[in-house]
C-alpha positions in Angstrom: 58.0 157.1 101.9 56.7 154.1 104.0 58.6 151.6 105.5 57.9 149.1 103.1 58.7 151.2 100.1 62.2 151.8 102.0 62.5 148.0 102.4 62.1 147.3 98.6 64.6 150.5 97.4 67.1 148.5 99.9 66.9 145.2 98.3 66.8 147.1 95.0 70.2 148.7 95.8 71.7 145.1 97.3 70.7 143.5 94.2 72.1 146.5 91.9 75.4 145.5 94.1 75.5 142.1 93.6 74.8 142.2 90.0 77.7 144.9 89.6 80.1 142.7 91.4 79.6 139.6 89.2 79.4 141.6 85.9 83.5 143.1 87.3 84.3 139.0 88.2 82.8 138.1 84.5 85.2 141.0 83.2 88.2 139.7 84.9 88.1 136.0 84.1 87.3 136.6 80.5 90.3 138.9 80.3 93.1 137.1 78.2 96.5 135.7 80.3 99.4 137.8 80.0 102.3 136.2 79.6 106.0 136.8 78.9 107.6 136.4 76.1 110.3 133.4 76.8 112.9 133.3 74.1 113.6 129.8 72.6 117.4 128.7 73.5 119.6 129.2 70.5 120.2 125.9 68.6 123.4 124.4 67.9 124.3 123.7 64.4 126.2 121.3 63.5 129.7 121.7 60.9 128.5 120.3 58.7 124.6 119.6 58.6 123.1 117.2 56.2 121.6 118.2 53.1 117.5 117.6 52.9 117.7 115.4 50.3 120.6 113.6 52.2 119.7 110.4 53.3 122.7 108.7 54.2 124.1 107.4 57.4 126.9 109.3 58.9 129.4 106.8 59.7 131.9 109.1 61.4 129.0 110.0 64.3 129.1 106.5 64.6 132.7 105.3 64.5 133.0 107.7 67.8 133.9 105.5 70.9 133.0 107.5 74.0 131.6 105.9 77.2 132.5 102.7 78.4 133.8 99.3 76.5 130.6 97.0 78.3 127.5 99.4 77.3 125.1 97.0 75.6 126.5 93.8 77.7 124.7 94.5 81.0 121.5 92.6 81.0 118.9 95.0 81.9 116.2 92.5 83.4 118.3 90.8 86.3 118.5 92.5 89.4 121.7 93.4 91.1 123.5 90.9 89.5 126.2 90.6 92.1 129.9 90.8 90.5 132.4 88.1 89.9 133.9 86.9 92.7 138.1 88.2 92.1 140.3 85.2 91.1 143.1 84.4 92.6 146.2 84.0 90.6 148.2 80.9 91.2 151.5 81.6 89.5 155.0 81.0 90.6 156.6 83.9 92.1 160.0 84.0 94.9 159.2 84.2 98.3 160.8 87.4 98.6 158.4 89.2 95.8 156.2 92.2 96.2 153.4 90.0 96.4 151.8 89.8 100.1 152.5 85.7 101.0 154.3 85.1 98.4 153.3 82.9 95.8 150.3 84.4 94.8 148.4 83.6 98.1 147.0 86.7 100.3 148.8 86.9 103.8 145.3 85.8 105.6 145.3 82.4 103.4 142.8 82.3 101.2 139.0 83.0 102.5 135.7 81.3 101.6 132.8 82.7 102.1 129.7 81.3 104.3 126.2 81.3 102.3 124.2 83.6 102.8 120.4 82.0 104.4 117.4 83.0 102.5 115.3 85.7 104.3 113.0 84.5 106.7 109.0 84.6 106.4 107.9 88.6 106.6 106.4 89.2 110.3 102.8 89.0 110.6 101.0 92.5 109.9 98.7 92.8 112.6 98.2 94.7 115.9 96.3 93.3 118.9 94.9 96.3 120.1 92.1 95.3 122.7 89.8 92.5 123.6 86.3 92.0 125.0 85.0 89.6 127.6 82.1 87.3 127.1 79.1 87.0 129.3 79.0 83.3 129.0 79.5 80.1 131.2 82.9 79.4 129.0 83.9 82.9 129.5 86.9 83.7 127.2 88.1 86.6 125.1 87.4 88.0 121.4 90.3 89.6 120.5 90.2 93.2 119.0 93.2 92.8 116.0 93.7 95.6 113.4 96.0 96.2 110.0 96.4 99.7 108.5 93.0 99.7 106.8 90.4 97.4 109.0 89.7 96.0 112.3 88.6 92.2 112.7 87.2 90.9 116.0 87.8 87.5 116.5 87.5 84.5 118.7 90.1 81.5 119.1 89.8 78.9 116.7 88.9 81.7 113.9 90.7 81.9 110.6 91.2 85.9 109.5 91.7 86.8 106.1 92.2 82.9 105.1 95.8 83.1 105.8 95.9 83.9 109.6 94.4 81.0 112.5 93.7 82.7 116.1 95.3 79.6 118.0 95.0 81.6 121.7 93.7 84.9 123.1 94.9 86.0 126.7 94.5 89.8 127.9 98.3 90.4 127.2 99.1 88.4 123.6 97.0 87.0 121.4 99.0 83.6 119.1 98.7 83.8 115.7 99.8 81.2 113.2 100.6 82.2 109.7 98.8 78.9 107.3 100.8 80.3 104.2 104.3 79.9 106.2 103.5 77.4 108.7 104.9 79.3 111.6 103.7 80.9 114.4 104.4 84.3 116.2 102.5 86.1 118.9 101.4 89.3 119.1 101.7 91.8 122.2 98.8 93.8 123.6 99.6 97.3 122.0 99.6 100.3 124.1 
């Protein structure tokens, strides 16, 4: 047998191989799942079920009062509607009565309290994270500034993302001013 006649019965037997191990894959994967048989939980019936041809409401399932007095008078669409605020009973009682103060009137006096201030502006969500020099007469900086998906580079007087205007780039804190708030805040050289 020559060599190339041994080089050919090789391939032949790679080939026979191959074509075994992808007819016992084909075998496999058309096999059907096995699975286990799950039995259904058992049903409850009722004492007494309706009829099919019963088509009547069953008051008594509905006469049944179980769950709280107020279900139904909660509005669903406002949000954390804060609760009442307690009310203070003003009627006559002796001084000596179980009531703390007497009279209806906590020990403390009774308390007020302070409005609450709207929440301030959310902070500015940018990073200064670098800067470049320029090679010209004016010198200056461009500022490197980044949020959690791009990075912007850009010079003093620029506006970025039409809501932010670069008012001042140094090599330690760039100033931002926010245009939709009208205030300022500045922004540290990250590290």
């Amino acid at each position: 047998m020559s060599k190339q006649d041994r080089r050919k019965l090789s391939i032949l037997v790679v080939l026979l191989a191959v074509l075994g191990l992808i007819l016992v894959m084909g075998y496999w994967m058309n096999q059907p799942a096995t699975t286990a048989a799950v039995q259904p939980p058992e049903t409850k019936t009722s004492a007494n079920p309706p009829a099919p041809s019963d088509a009547s409401i069953r008051m008594n399932l509905l006469d049944k009062s179980e769950g709280d007095a107020d279900v139904g008078r909660k509005n669903i669409f406002e949000y954390r509607q804060p609760p009442p605020p307690p009310s203070v009973q003003r009627g006559l009682s002796s001084p000596g009565s179980s009531q703390p103060g007497g009279f209806g009137v906590p020990p403390g006096g009774i308390r007020q309290q302070a409005p609450v201030a709207p929440p301030g502006p959310p902070p500015i969500p940018l990073k200064y994270q670098g800067y470049l020099t320029l090679d010209t007469p004016t010198g200056g900086f461009t500022a490197v500034i980044g949020d959690d998906t791009r990075h912007y580079n850009v010079t003093v007087g620029e506006v970025l993302m039409g809501r932010y205007r670069i008012l001042a780039i140094t090599d330690k804190v760039v100033d931002v001013e926010d245009l939709a708030y009208n205030r300022r805040q500045s922004l540290p050289l990250a590290k």
